[in-house]
C-alpha positions in Angstrom: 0.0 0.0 0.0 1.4 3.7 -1.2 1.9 5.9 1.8 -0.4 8.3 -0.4 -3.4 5.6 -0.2 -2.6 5.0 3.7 -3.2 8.7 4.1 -6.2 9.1 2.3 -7.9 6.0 4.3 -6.7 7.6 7.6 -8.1 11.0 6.7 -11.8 9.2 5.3 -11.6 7.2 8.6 -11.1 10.3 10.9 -13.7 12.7 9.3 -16.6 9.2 9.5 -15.2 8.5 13.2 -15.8 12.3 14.2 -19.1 12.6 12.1 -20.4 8.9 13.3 -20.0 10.3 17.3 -21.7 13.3 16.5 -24.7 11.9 15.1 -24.7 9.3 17.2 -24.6 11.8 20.2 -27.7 14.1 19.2 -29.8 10.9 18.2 -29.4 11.0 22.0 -30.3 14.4 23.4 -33.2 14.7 25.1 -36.0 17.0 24.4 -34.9 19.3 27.2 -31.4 20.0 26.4 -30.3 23.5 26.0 -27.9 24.6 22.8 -27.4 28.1 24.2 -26.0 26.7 27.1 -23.6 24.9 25.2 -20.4 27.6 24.2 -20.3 27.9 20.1 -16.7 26.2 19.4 -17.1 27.7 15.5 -14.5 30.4 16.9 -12.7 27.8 18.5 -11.9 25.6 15.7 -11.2 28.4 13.5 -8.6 30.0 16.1 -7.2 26.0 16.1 -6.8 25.8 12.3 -5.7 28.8 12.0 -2.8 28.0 14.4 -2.2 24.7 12.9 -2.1 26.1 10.0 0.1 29.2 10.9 2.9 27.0 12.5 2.9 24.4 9.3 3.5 27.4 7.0 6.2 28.7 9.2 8.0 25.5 9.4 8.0 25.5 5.4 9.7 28.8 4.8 11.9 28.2 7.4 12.8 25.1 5.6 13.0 26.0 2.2 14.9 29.2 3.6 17.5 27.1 5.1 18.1 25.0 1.5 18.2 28.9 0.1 21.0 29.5 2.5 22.9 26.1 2.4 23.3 26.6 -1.8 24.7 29.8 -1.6 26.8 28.9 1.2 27.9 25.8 -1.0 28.5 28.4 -4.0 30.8 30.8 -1.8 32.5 27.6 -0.3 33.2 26.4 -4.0 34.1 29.9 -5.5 36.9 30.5 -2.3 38.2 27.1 -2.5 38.7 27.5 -6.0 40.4 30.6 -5.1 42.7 29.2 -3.0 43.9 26.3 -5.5 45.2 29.7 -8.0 46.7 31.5 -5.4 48.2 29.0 -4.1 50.1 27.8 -7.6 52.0 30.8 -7.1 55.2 28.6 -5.6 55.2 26.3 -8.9 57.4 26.7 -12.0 55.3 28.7 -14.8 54.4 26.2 -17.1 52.9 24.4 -13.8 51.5 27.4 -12.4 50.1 28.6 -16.1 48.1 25.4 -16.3 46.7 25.2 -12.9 45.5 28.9 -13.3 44.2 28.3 -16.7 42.4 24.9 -15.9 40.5 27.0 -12.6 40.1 29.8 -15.0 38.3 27.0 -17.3 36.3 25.7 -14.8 34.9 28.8 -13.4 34.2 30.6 -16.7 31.8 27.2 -17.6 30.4 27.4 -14.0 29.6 31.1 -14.8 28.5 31.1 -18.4 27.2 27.9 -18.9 26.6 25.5 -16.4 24.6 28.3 -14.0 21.7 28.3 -16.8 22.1 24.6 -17.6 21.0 24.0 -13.9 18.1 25.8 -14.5 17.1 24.0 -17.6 17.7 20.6 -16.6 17.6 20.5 -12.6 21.1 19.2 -12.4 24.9 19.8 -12.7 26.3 18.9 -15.7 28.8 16.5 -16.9 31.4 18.7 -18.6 31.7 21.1 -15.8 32.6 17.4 -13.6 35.3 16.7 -16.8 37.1 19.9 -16.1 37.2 19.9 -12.2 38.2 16.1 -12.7 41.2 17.3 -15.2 42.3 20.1 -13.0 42.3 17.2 -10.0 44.6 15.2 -12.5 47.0 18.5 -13.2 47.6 19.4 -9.4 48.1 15.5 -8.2 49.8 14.2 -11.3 52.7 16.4 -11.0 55.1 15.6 -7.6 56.6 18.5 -5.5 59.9 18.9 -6.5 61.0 21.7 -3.8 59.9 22.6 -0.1 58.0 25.2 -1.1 55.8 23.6 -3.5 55.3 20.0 -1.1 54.2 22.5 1.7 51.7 23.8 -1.0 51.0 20.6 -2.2 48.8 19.1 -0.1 46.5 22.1 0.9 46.0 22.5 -2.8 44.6 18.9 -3.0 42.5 20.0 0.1 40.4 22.6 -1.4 40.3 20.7 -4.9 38.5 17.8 -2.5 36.7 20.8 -1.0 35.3 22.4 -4.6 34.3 19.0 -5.3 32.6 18.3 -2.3 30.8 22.0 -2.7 29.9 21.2 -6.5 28.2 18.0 -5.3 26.0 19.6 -2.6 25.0 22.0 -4.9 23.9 19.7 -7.3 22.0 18.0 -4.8 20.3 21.5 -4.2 19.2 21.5 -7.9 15.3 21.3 -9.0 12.6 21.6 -6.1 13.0 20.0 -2.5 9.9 19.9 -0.9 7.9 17.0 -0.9 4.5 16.5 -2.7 2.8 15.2 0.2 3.6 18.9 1.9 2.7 20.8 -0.9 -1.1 19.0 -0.5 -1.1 19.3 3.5 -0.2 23.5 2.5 -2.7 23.7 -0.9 -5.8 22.0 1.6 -4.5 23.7 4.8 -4.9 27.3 2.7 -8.5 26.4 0.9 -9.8 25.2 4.4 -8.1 28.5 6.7 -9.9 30.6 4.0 -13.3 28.9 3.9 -13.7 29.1 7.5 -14.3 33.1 6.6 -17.5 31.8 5.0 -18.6 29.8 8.3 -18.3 32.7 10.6 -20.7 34.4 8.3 -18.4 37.2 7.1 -20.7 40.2 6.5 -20.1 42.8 3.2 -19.2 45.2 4.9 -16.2 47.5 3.6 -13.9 46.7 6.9 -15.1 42.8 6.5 -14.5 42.1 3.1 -10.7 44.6 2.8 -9.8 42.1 6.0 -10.9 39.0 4.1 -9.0 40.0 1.3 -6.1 41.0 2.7 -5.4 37.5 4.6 -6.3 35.3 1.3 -3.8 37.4 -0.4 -1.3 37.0 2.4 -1.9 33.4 2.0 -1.5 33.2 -1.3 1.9 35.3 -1.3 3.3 33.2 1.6 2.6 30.0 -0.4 4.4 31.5 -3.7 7.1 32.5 -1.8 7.7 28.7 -0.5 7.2 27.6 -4.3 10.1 30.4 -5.6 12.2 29.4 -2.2 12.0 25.5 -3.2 14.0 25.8 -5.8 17.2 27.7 -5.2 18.8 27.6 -8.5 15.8 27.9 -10.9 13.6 30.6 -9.7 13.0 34.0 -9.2 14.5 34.4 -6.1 17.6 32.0 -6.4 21.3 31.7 -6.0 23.3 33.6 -8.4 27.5 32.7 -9.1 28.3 35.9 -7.9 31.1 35.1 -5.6 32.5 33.2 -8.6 32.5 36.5 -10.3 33.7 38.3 -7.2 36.9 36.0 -6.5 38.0 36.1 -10.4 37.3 39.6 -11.7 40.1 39.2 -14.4 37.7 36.9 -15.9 35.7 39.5 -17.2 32.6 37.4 -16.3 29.9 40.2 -15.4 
């Protein structure tokens, strides 16, 4: 059985549990009883949902705010790393240090100019950027230390190369949307049912009513589009740009 099937039997067998004890329960007033008496818990359950509902959406964006945050912090942690690794080739001979420079160089103008948009389109990272950071990986290790300098340089180099790759792979794990389906339905129903409930406390026309109603439906709505654009760092309107790639390597000319 699909967890989506379990659900929907657990929700059908809640709402005829809760409906069978209520009909069951009046069949068994008496002729006496007294509604009034009884306190109306229609303002009740709406504060309830509304609460429910309130913390749900909070833990959402604060969710999808926190993958926001991880990506860029994965972009800024590849761009310095990468950084590093040229800096850092400064204590090799030319012809060693040329190559490393022009292999990062490589790697970050395809990050940059192609691979950035290719995320968008495809909701992944892409194989030839992997090549290049795999070749540059092969330049630094392939070639032994042949002073003090460059062995004390040797292995940090290798370091931050291991760190740019581990960066690249979180943020390709961070590609396409992150939130789960069955969320998305709990916050879809969640919103249609906070908003009916201004129909069952018998929302009058006035001006100050209806401006009210309107305003938290379109607060509803906006929070909701805001965890859609959120869920998907790279592809969105609101999303991660390779700005610090264009920051650490302004002779690039990558702007």
């Amino acid at each position: 059985m699909s967890e989506w099937v379990a659900l929907l039997i657990a929700m059908v067998a809640v709402c005829a549990v809760v409906l069978a004890v209520v009909v069951l329960r009046q069949r068994r007033v008496g002729e006496d009883d007294d509604p009034t008496e009884t306190p109306d818990v229609i303002e009740y359950m709406t504060m309830m949902i509304g609460v429910v509902y309130a913390i749900v959406l909070g833990l959402a964006i604060a969710g999808v705010w926190e993958g926001m945050g991880s990506a860029q912090a994965d972009t800024l942690r590849e761009a310095q790393a990468l950084h590093e690794v040229s800096a850092r080739a400064e204590v090799l001979p030319p012809d060693a240090r040329d190559k490393v420079r022009s292999e990062v160089d490589a790697y970050v103008s395809y990050v940059v100019k192609t691979e950035w948009s290719y995320m968008s389109e495809h909701e992944e990272i892409s194989a030839e950027g992997t090549d290049l950071l795999a070749q540059l990986r092969r330049t630094v290790t392939e070639r032994a230390p042949q002073t003090e300098l460059e062995n004390q340089a040797y292995q940090p180099m290798v370091d931050r190369i291991a760190t740019v790759d581990e960066a690249r792979n979180s943020r390709g794990q961070s590609v396409g949307p992150t939130m789960p389906g069955v969320v998305w339905f709990g916050l879809v129903v969640g919103a249609l049912v906070t908003v009916g409930m201004l129909f069952a406390l018998q929302i009058r026309r006035s001006t100050r009513e209806l401006l009210l109603a309107a305003a938290f439906s379109t607060l509803i709505a906006f929070l909701l589009f805001l965890i859609w654009d959120f869920d998907n760092p790279f592809g969105r309107g609101i999303s991660v740009t390779a700005q610090p790639f264009i920051d650490l390597f302004p002779g690039l000319g990558l702007d």
